[in-house]
C-alpha positions, 0 to 999 in steps of 0.5 A, a space after each residue: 772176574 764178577 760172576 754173572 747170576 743166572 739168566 733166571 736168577 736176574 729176572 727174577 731180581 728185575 720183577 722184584 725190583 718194578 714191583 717194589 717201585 710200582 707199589 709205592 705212593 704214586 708220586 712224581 719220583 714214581 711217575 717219573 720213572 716209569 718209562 724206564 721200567 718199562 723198558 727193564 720189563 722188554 728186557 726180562 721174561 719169565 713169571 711176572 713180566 706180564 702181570 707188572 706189564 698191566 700195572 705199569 700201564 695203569 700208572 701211566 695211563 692214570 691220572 695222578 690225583 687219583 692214582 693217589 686216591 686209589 693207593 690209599 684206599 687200598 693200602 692205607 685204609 684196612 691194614 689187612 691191605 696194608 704193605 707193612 708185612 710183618 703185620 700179618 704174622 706179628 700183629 699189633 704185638 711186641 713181637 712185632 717191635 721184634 721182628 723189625 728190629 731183627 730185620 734190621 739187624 739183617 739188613 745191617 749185616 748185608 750192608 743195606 740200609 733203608 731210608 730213615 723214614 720207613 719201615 724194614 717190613 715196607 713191601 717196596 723196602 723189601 723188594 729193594 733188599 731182595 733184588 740187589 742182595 745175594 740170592 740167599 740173602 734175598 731167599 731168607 727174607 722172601 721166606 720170612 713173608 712169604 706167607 704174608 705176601 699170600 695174605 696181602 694177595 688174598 686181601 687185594 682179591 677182594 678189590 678192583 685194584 691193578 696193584 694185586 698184578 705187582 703182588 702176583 709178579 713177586 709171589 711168582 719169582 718164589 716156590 709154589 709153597 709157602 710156609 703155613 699161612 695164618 688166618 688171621 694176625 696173632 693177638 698174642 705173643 705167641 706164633 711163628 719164631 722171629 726174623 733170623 739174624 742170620 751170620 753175624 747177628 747185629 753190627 
């Protein structure tokens, strides 16, 4: 028999899940779904349920064309607001390059393979990880950019945008401290260890 997770454990997989879908490109396929996980959101309580509650109204409330508008103002205009996490420990740097392979590495091993098209530090690819992988899986990875994660939050302090709620949900389903945050990301090759591997490293 499949063991449950505890009641705590799947609503924090659920927060993490709509947050991941809340903060992609709000497109038909997003749209589409947000009864839905409106709905999922009368299902669970705990930390986050409110904060996503505000941000899924605003994307039904909004209009499409500038639904649209707004995401790339805020996310696609200054990279310190990008959803790229691995840009906020790595910088433009080869360790970068470093990182997002070793992450997929990671997620090979725990049998999840992300679309073509993005990229495996893509905030909502991650979120999509962490909520359906095992919790210590989703622990690793939640670590890893947990410090980026506070970065990102920081960054949206500074606009009038709802999209900093589905920030706040996921850093509520994590522990109250994260590792060191750093100021700003390196320029070197130097900083904080790559992504681990975990058992099994590659394919």
């Amino acid at each position: 028999m499949k063991r449950l997770r505890p009641r705590a454990t799947r609503d924090h997989a659920a927060v993490r899940q709509i947050a991941g879908w809340c903060l992609q490109y709000p497109d038909e396929a997003v749209l589409g779904k947000l009864g839905l996980l409106r709905a999922c959101l009368d299902e669970i309580a705990g930390p986050g349920r409110d904060e996503l509650r505000r941000t899924v109204a605003y994307l039904e409330q909004g209009d499409p064309r500038e639904l649209a508008s707004h995401y790339i103002e805020v996310f696609d205009r200054k990279p310190r607001r990008t959803l790229h996490l691995s840009w906020f420990l790595d910088g433009d740097t080869r360790r970068r390059g470093e990182t997002l392979a070793a992450l997929r590495r990671f997620y090979r091993t725990h049998g999840f393979s992300p679309a073509e098209n993005e990229l495996p530090d893509f905030l909502p690819v991650i979120l999509e990880f962490a909520a359906a992988a095992d919790p210590g899986a989703a622990g690793q990875v939640l670590s890893r950019f947990h410090p980026a994660l506070e970065l990102l939050h920081r960054n949206l302090s500074t606009v009038d945008t709802p999209y900093r709620d589905a920030v706040t949900a996921v850093l509520a389903t994590l522990p109250a401290v994260p590792a060191p945050i750093p100021a700003d990301p390196p320029a070197e090759l130097v900083g904080l260890d790559p992504f681990p591997t975990g058992a099994g490293g590659g394919r």
